[in-house]
N, C-alpha and C positions, 0 to 999 in steps of 0.2 A: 870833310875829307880827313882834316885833321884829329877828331874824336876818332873816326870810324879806326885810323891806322891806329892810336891809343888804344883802343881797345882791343882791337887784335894783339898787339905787344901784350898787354898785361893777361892775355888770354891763352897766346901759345906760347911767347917766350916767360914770360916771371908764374907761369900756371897759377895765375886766378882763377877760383871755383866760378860757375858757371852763374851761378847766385852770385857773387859779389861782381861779375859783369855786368850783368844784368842794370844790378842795382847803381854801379856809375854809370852806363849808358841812360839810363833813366836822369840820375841828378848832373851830367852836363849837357843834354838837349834842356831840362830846363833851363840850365844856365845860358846857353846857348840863345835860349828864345829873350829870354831878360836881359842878355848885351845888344841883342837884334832890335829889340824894341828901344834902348836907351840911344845907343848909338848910330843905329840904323842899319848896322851889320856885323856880321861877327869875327872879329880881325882882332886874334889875341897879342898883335903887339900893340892893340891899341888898349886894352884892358888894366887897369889901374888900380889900386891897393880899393879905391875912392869907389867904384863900381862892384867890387866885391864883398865891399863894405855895406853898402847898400843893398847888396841883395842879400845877404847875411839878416838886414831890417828887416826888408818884405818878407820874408820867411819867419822870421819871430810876430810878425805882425800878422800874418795868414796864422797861425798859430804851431807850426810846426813843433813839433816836441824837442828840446836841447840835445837829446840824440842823433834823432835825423837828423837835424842842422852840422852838427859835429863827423857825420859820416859825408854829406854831402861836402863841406868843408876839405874833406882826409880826399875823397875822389879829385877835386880840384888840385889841391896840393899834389898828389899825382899826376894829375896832365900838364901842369904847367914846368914840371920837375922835367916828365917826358921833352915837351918842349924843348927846353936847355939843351937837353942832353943833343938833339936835333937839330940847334943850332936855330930854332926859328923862333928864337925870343930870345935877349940876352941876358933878362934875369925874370925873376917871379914875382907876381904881386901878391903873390899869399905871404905877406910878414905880417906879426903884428897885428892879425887878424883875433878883435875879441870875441871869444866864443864864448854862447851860454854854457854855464853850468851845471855841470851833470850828475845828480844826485847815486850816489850808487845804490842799488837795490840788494839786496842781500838775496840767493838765488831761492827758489821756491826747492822741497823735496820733501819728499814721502818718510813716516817716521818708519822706523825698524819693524816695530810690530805691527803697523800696517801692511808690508809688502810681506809680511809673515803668515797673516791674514789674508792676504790673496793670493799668496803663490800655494798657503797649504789645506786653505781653507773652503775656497770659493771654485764652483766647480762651471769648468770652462766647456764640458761639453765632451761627446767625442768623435773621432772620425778627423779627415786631415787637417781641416781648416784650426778646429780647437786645440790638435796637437800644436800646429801651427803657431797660433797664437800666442799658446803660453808660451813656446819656445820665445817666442818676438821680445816678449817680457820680463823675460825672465834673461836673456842675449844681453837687453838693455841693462839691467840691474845689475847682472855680475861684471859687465866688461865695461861698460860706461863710455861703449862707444854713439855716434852722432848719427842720427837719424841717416842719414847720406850712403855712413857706412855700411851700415846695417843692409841698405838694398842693394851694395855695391859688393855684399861678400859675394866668390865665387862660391864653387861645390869643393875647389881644392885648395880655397885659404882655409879649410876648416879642417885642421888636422890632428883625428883622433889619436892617433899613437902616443903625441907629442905633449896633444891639451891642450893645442894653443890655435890661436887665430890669425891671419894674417891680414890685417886692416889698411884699406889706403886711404888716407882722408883727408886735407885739404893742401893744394899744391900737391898732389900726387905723393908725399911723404909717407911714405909705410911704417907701418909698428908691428909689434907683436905681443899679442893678450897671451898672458895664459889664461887658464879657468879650472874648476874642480869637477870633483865626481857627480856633482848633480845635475849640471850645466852636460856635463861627458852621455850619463845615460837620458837625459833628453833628447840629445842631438842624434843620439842612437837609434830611440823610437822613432824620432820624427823622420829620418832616413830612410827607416822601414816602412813606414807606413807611407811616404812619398812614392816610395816603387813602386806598393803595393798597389794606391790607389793614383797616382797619375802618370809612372812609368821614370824611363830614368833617360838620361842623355842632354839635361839644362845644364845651360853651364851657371844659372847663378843658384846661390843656395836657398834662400827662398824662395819662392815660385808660388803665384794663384795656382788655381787648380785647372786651368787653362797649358799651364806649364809657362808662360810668361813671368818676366820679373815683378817685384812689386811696385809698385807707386807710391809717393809720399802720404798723399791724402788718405790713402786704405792706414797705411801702418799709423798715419795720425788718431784714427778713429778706434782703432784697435786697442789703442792704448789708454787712448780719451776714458772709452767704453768700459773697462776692466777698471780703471783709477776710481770710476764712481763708486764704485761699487765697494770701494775700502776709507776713500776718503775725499774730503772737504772741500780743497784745492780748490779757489779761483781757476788757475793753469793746470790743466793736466796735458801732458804730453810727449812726446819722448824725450826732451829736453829737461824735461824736469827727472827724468828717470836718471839720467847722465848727472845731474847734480846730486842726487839720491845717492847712485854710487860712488862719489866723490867722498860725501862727507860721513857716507858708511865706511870708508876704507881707513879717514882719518880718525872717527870716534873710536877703531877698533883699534888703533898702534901704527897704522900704515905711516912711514915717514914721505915727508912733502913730495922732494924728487920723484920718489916712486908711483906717487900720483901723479905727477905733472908727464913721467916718461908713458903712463898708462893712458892720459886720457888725450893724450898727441899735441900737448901745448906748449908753444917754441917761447913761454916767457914764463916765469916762477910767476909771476905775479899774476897771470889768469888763475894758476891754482891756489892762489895764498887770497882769495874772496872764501874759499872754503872751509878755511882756518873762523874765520869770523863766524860762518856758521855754527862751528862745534862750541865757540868760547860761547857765544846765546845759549847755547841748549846747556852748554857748563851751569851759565848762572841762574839760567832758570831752575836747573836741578836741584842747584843750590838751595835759592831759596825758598823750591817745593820741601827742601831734605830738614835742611837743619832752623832745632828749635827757636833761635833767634837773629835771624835773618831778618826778619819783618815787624820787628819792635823798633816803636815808634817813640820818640822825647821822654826818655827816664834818664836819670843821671843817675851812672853808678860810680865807686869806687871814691874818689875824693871828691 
């Protein structure tokens, strides 16, 4: 009972995305069954630094990856927080809790002349679905918003006069994109050609051809699909698009805040992994560019 009202809290009152409900309902019924089994039931004032510690083990030991482990961690640290606040526990045993280490991964993204090559190059087809498409793609790359968003635009966060977009995206937080003139006459066609060929009166702005919204899975594959076709990529996906526009915004001049205000992240340091991107692609330039870079053991000079 006590998870289920947790979750409700962090669900209507602190607007937790639907997804990261999910995903702590998920990691404290596990927890939940691993105190049930230790102790034979599960009565978080009975729960002890010594118990979480332990199952912190068996998770490294089933093999879990040091992320999950560290997310599952963060959802606990929340419920027992809850707790307090509740008064049905009078302090928390998440101290002092050693967590694995988390390698940071530098984000995957498409190079310049890649997306160059598919938005001017590779032909998508035509009729609504492929208008469609490219728009999906091309939404993604200039605005650098999140998958989520993207199925969550209405017909009237998109406003032409303005050139800008009205995005809501996690915790219900709104922004505002702007965008350019190529981004402006797509949205154009693809509007026209929506009426034309499925009628008008959806409130969301992309739509099957059913006239229903999209789905995660379609816009996954959409993009998957088109990325082969330019490039390499272990990962392709809309996610990776989003860091594409990130670190195109910073190679061209963009300063940090203005990417951090553009891509709706409540911490400088979500957007300062981005930085690290540009300085690799720096020194590789480097030492593709200039004549002695890559000289090896000569001594010069004295």
């Amino acid at each position: 009972m006590l998870i289920e009202s947790f979750l409700g809290y962090i669900r209507y009152e602190k607007k937790y995305s639907s997804h990261t409900v999910l995903s702590y309902k998920n990691d404290l019924f596990q927890f939940r069954d691993f105190v049930t089994k230790e102790i034979g039931e599960f009565a978080p004032e009975k729960i002890d630094r010594d118990i979480v510690r332990n199952w912190v083990v068996v998770l490294v030991e089933n093999g879990e990856a040091p992320r999950t482990v560290s997310r599952k961690i963060s959802a606990l640290r929340s419920f027992f927080r809850y707790l307090v606040i509740r008064k049905e526990i009078t302090d928390t045993p998440i101290r002092n809790i050693q967590l694995p280490k988390i390698r940071k991964r530098l984000p995957s993204f498409v190079k310049q002349g890649e997306m160059d090559l598919l938005l001017d190059e590779v032909d998508f087809g035509s009729g609504f679905r492929a208008v469609r498409d490219k728009l999906i793609i091309t939404m993604f790359y200039s605005t650098g918003i999140r998958r989520a968003e993207l199925i969550g635009l209405r017909d009237v966060d998109v406003d032409l006069m303005a050139s800008t977009i009205k995005v809501t995206g996690k915790r219900n937080k709104q922004r505002i994109i702007p965008f350019g003139k190529e981004l402006r006459t797509m949205i154009e066609e693809y509007r026209a050609i929506r009426a034309k060929e499925i009628g008008g009166g959806y409130p969301y702005f992309f739509i099957k051809e059913d006239g229903e919204a999209l789905y995660p899975q379609l816009v996954y594959r959409v993009v998957t699909h088109y990325l082969e076709t330019v490039c390499s990529l272990t990962k392709k996906s809309p996610h990776v698009l989003r860091h594409t526009f990130a670190s195109a915004m910073l190679n061209n001049g963009a300063e940090l805040n203005s990417v951090k205000a553009l891509l709706g992240h409540s911490s400088l340091a979500s957007t300062e992994v981005y930085t690290h991107i540009t300085f690799e692609e720096l020194k590789k330039s480097y030492k593709q560019a200039h004549p002695r870079a890559e000289r090896k053991g000569e001594n010069y000079g004295n």
